[in-house]
Steps between C-alpha positions, in 0.01 A plus 500: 500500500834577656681681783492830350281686818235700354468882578418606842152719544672889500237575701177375680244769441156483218777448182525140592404222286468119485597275169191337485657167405780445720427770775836696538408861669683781329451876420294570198798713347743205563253273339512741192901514482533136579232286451448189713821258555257237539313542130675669342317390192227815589719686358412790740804699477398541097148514529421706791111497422553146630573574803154552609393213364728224630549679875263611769533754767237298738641249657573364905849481635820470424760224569906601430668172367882487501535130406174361353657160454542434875182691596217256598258862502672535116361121423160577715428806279599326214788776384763266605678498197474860384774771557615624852221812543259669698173255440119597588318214673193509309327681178134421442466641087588208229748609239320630148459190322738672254723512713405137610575393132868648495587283825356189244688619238803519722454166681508654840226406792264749532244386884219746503435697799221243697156621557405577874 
């Protein structure tokens, strides 16, 4: 997706969130004024609604990635070839199938959280 780095996390406190399909951590509010570099066909900066609905504040860890590329965590967690970004090791809700259908409409890889 390119070597553009994605926003940093302004803080670490309750306002952060997870994209729900490629799991980059950012602040709600950043989320709202930027939208995901990773899909940015959500359209989240537009339609802030969506924001709820295509990120999650419950999710387990985070992992910083400078270069993704030469990462073998990056290729482990599967967000190998997304932007440079603060990443969350693991979300356990599914994207809306909505939500689901845009990533088919898009042609981009959606992998659903695995059930436990």
């Amino acid at each position: 997706m390119g070597e553009a780095p994605a926003q940093i996390p302004t803080s670490f406190g309750h306002e952060l969130r997870a994209c729900l399909r490629c799991r980059l951590v950012k602040t709600y509010d950043q989320f709202r004024d930027s939208g995901c570099e990773n899909c940015p066909f959500f359209k989240m900066e537009d339609e802030h609604e969506r924001i709820v609905d295509v990120t999650t504040p419950n999710f387990n860890g985070i992992i910083s990635m400078m270069d993704p590329r030469k990462s073998w965590a990056a290729r482990w967690l599967r967000i190998g070839k997304f932007a440079p970004g603060c990443y969350t090791l693991a979300v356990s809700e599914a994207l809306p199938e909505e939500m689901q259908s845009i990533c088919q409409q898009v042609r981009v890889q959606y992998v659903p959280p695995k059930r436990i």
